[in-house]
Backbone bond lengths (Angstrom), bond angles and torsions (degrees), N, CA, C in turn:
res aa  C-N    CA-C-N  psi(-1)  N-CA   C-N-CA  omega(-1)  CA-C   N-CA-C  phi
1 X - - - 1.451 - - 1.524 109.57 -
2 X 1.379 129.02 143.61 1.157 119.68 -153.99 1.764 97.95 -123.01
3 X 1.025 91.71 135.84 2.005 105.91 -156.74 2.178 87.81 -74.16
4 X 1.256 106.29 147.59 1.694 107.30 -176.84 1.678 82.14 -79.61
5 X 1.606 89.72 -174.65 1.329 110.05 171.46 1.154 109.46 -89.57
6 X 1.707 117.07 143.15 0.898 115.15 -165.47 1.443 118.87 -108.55
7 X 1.618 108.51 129.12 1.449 98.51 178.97 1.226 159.02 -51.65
8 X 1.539 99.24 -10.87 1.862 122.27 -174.96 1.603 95.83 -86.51
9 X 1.124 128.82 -23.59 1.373 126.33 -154.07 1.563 92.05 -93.78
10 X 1.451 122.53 -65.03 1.552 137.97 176.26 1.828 95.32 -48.82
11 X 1.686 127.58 -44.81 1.141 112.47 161.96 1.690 136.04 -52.92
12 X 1.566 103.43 -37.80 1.674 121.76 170.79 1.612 109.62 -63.95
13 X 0.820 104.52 -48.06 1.686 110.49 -176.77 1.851 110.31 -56.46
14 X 1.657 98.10 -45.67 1.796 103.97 161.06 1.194 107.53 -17.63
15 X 1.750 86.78 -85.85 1.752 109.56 -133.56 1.475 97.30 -97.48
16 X 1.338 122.47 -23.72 1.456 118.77 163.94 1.239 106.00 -83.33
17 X 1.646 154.47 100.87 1.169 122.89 153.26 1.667 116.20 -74.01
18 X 1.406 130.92 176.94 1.340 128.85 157.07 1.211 121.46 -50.39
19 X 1.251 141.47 172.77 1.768 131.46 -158.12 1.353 68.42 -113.60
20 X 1.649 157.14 -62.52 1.601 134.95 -160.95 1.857 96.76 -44.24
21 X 1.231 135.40 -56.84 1.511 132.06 169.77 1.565 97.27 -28.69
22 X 0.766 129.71 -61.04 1.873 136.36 -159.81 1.538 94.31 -71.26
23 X 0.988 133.15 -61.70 1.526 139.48 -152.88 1.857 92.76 -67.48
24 X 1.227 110.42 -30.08 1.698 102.27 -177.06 1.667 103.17 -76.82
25 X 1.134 144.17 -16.59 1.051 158.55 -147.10 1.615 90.27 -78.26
26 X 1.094 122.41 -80.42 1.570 125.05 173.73 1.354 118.01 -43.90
27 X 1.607 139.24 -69.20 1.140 84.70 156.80 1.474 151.41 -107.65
28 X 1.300 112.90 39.25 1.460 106.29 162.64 1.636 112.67 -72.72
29 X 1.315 114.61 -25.69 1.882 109.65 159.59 1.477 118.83 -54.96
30 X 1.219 105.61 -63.41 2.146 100.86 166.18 0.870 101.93 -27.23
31 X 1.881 120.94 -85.75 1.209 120.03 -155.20 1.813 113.76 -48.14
32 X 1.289 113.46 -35.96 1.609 111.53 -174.26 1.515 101.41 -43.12
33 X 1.488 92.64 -82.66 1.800 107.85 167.55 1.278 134.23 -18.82
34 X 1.530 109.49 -32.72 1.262 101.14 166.92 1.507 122.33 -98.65
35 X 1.357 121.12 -4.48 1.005 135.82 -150.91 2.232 79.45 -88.73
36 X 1.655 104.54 -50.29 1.274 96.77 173.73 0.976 134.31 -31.45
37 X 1.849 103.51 -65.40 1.529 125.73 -174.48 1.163 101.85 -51.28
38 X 1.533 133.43 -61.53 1.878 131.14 179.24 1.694 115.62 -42.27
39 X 1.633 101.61 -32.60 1.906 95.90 179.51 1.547 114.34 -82.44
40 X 1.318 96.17 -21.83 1.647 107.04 162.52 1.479 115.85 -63.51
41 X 0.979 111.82 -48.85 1.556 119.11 -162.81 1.547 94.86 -58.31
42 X 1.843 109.15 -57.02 0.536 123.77 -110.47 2.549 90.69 -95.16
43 X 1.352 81.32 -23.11 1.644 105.34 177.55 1.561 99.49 -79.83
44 X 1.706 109.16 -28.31 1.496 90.96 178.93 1.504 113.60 -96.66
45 X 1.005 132.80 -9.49 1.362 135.12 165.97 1.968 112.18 -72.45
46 X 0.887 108.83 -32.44 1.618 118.17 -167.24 1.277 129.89 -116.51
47 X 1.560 117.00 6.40 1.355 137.45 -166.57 1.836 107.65 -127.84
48 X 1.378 111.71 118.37 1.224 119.93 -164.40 2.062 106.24 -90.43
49 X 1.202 117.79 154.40 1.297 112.49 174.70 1.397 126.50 -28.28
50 X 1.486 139.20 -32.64 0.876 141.50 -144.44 1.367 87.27 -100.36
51 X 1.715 124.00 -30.09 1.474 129.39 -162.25 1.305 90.85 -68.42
52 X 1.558 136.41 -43.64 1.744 145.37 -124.57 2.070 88.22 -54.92
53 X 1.053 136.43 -28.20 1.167 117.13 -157.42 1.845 103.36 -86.44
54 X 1.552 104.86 -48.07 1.342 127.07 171.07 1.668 100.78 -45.45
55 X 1.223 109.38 -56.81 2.067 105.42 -172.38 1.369 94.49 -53.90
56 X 1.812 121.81 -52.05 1.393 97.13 -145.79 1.892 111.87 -86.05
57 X 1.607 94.53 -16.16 1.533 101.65 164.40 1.811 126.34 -58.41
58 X 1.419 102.79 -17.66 1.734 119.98 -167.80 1.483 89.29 -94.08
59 X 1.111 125.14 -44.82 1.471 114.30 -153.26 1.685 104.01 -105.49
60 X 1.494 117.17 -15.71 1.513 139.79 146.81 2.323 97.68 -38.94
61 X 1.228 92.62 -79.13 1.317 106.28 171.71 1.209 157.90 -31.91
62 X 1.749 93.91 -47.31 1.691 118.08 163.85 1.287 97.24 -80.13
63 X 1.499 108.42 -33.52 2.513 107.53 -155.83 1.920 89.04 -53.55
64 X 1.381 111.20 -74.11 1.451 119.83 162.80 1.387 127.05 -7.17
65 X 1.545 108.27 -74.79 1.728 124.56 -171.57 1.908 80.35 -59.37
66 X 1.461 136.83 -74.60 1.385 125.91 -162.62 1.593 104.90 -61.07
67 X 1.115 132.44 -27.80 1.458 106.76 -172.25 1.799 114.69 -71.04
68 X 1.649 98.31 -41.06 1.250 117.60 -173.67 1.838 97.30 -65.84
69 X 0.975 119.16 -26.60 1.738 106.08 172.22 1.188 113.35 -86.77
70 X 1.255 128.77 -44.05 1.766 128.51 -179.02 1.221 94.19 -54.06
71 X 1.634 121.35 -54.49 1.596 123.72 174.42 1.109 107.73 -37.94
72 X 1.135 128.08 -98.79 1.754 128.60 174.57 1.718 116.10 -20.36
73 X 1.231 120.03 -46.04 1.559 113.18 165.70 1.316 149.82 -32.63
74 X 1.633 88.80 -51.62 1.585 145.05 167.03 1.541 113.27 -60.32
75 X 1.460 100.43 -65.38 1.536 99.36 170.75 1.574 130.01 -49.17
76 X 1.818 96.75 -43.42 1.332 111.78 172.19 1.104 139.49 -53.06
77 X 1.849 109.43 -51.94 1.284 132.65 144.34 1.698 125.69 -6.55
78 X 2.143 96.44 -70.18 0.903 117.00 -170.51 1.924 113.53 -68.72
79 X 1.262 97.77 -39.77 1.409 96.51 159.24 1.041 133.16 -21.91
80 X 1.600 116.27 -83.14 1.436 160.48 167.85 1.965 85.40 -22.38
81 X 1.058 84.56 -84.04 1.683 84.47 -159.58 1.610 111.56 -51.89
82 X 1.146 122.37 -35.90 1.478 118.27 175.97 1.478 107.16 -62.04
83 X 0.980 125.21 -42.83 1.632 120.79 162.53 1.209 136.92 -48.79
84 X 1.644 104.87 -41.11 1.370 132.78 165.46 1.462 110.56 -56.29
85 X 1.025 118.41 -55.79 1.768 134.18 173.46 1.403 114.80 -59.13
86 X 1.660 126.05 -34.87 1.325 124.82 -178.43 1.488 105.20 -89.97
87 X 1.518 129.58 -14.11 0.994 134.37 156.30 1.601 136.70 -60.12
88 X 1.912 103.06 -44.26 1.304 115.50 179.82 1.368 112.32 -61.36
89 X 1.705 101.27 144.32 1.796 109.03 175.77 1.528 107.09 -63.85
90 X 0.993 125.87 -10.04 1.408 132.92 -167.09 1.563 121.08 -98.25
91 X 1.045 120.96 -5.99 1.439 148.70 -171.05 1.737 103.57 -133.87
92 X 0.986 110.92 11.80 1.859 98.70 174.04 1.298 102.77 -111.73
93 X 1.423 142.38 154.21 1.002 170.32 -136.13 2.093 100.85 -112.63
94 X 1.312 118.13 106.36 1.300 134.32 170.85 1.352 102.84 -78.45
95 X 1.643 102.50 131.22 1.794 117.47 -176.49 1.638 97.11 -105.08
């Protein structure tokens, strides 16, 4: 008989990810960031006066979409390790 999947585990995998999950976290933020700076560059090199409202609405747009993810990264990150820390034998409190 074949045991279901189990929910604590698909729950652990959530809120614990693996620390290689964590280690991509940094740089997939660079890369965001730079990915900005290039649409910047890249709207101000190639975008004529008439564009000026469209560039600054695009790059208004992406600045946002990347902060709010590095944000979210960050938070996640920070998670991770406070859990990690209330977990370690080394961080618990001797009676």
């Amino acid at each position: 008989m074949k045991k279901p999947i189990e929910r604590s585990r698909l729950l652990r995998s959530l809120f614990f990810p693996h620390p290689a999950v964590v280690a991509v976290c940094v740089p997939a933020a660079a890369a965001l960031v730079s990915m900005l700076s290039l649409e910047a560059a890249m709207l101000a090199a190639f975008s004529t006066e008439e564009q000026a409202a469209f560039s600054a609405g695009m790059i208004a747009g992406s600045g946002f979409g990347v902060c709010a993810m590095v944000a979210g990264l960050g938070t996640a990150m920070w998670v991770q390790a406070n859990r990690a820390l209330r977990r370690s034998p080394a961080t618990t409190p001797r009676r």
